[in-house]
ChimeraX commands (.cxc) that place a marker at each C-alpha (Angstrom):
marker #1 position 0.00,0.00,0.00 radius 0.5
marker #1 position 1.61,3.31,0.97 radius 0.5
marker #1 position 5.15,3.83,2.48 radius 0.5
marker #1 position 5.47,7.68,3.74 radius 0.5
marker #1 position 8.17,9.07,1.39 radius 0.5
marker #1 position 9.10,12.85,2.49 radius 0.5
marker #1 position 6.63,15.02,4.43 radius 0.5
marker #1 position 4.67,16.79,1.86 radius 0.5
marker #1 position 2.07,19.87,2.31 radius 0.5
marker #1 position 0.11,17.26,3.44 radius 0.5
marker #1 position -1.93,17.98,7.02 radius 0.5
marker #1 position -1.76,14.28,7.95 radius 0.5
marker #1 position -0.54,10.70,7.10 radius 0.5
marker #1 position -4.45,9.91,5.50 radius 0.5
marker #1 position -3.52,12.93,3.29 radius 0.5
marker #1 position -0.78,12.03,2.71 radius 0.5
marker #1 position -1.70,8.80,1.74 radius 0.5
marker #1 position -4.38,9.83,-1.10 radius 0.5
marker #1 position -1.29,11.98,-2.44 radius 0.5
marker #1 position 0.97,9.19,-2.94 radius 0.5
marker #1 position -1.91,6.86,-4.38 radius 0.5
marker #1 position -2.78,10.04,-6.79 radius 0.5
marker #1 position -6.06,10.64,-5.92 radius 0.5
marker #1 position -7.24,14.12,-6.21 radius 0.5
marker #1 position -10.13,15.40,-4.20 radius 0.5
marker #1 position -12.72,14.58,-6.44 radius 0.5
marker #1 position -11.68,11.46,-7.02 radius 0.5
marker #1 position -11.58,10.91,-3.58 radius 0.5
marker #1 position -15.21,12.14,-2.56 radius 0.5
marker #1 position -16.28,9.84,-5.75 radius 0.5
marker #1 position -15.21,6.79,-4.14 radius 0.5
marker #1 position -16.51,7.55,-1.27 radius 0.5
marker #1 position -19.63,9.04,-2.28 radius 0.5
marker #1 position -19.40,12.37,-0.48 radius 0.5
marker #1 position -19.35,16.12,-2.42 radius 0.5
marker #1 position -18.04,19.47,-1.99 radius 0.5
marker #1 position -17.21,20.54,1.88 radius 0.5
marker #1 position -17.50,16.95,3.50 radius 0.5
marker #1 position -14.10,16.18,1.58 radius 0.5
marker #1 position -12.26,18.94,3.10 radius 0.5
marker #1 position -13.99,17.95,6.41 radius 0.5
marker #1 position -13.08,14.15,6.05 radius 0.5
marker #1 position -9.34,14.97,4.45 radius 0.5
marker #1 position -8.45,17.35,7.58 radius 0.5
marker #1 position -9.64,14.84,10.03 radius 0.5
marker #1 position -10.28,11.68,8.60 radius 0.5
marker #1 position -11.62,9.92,11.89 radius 0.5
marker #1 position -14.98,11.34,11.19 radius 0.5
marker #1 position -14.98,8.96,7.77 radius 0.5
marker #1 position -17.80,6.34,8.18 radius 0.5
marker #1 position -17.12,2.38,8.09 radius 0.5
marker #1 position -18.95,1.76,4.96 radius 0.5
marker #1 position -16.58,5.18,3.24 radius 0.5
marker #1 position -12.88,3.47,4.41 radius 0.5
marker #1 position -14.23,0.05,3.07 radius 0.5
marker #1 position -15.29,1.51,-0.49 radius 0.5
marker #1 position -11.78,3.43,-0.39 radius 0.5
marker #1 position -10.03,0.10,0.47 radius 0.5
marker #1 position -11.57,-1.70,-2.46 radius 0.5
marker #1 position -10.83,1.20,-4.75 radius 0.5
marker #1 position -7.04,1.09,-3.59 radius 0.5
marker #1 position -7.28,-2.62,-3.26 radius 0.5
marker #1 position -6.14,-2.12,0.04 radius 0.5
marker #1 position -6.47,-3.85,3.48 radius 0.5
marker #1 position -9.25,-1.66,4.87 radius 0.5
marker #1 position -7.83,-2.45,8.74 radius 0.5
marker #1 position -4.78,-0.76,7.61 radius 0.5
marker #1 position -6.48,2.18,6.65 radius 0.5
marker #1 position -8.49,2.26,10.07 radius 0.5
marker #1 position -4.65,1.65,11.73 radius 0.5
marker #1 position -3.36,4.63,9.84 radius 0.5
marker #1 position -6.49,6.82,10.42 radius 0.5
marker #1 position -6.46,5.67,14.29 radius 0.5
marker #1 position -2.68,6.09,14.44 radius 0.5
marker #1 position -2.42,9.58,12.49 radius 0.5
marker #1 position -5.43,10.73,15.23 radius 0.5
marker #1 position -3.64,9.74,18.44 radius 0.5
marker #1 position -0.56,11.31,17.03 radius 0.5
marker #1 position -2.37,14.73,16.28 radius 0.5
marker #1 position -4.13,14.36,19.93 radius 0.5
marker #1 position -0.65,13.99,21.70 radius 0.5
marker #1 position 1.02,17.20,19.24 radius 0.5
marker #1 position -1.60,19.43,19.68 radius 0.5
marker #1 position -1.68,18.96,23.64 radius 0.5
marker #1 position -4.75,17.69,23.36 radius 0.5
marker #1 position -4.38,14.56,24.35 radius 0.5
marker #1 position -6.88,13.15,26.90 radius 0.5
marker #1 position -6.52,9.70,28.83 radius 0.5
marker #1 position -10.12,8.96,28.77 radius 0.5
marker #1 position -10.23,8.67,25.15 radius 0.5
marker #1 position -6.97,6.08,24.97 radius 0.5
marker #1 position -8.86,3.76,28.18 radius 0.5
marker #1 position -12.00,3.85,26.42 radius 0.5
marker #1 position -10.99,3.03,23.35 radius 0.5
marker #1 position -8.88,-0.07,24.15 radius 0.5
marker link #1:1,2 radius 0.2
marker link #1:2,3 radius 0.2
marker link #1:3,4 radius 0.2
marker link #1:4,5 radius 0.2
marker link #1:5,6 radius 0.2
marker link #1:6,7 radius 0.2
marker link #1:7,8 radius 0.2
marker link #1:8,9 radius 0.2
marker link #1:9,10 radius 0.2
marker link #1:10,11 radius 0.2
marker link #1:11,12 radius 0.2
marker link #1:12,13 radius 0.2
marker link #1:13,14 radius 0.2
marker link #1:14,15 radius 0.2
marker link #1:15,16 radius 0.2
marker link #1:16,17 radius 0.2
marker link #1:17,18 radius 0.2
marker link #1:18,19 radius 0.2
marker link #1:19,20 radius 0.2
marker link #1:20,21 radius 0.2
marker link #1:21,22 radius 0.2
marker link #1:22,23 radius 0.2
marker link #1:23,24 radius 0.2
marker link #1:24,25 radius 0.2
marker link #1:25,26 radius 0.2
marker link #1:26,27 radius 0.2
marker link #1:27,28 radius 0.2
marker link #1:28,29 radius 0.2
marker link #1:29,30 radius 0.2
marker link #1:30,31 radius 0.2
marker link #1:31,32 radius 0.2
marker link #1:32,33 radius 0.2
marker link #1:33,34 radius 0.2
marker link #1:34,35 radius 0.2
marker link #1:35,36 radius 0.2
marker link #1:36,37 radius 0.2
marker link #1:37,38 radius 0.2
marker link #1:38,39 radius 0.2
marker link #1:39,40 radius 0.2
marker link #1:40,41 radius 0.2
marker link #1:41,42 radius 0.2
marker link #1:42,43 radius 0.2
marker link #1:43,44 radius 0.2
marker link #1:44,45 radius 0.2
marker link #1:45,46 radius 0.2
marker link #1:46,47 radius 0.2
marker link #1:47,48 radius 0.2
marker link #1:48,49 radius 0.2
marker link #1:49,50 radius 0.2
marker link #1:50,51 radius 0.2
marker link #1:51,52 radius 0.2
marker link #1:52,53 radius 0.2
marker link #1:53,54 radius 0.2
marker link #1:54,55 radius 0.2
marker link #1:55,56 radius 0.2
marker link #1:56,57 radius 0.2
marker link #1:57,58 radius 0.2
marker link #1:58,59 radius 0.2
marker link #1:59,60 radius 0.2
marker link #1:60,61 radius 0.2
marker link #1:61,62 radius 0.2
marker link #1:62,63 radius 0.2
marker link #1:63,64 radius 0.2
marker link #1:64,65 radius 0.2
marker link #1:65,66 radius 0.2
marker link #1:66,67 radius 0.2
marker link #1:67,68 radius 0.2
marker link #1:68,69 radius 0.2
marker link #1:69,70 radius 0.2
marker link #1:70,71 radius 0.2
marker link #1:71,72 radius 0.2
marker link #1:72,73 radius 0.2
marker link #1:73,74 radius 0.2
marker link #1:74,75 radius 0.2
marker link #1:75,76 radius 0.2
marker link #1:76,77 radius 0.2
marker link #1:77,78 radius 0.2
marker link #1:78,79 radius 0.2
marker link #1:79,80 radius 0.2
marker link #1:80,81 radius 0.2
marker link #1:81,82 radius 0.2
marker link #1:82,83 radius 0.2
marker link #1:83,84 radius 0.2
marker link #1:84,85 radius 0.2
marker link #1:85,86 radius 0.2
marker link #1:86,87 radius 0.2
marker link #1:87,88 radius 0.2
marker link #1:88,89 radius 0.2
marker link #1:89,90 radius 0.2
marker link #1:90,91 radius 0.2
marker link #1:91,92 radius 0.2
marker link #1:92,93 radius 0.2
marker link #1:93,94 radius 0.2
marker link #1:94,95 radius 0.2
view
């Protein structure tokens, strides 16, 4: 799947990601079924992005979905812990 190269513009690894598969924004919302602001919404913080959405972008990529919910989960906890807003109660009751 996707090996992170150099640290592009990109906001996040899941950005990152789409970049290095070469999917454009409206590619991406066509997979996934979404339009106009809801792409922005899910590419800034893609753990809002449904089950059903990461499963459609896994087949497209023909991908492992569970390694795009490890990346999304992983790229989260690492933006929680940078931006100081890390919280314990999310990491116990998440387990």
């Amino acid at each position: 799947m996707y090996t992170p190269i150099i640290k592009s513009r990109a906001r996040n690894e899941f950005e990152e990601m789409l970049r290095v598969e070469g999917l454009s924004k409206r590619r991406f919302g066509m997979i996934i079924d979404v339009k106009g602001s809801t792409i922005d919404k899910y590419i800034n913080d893609p753990s809002q992005i449904r089950v059903h959405q990461i499963e459609s972008l896994a087949n497209y990529l023909e991908a492992d979905a569970t390694a795009l919910f490890k990346l999304i989960h992983e790229d989260y906890a690492r933006q929680l812990i940078t931006d100081g807003k890390y919280e314990e109660s999310y990491f116990t009751t998440n387990k």
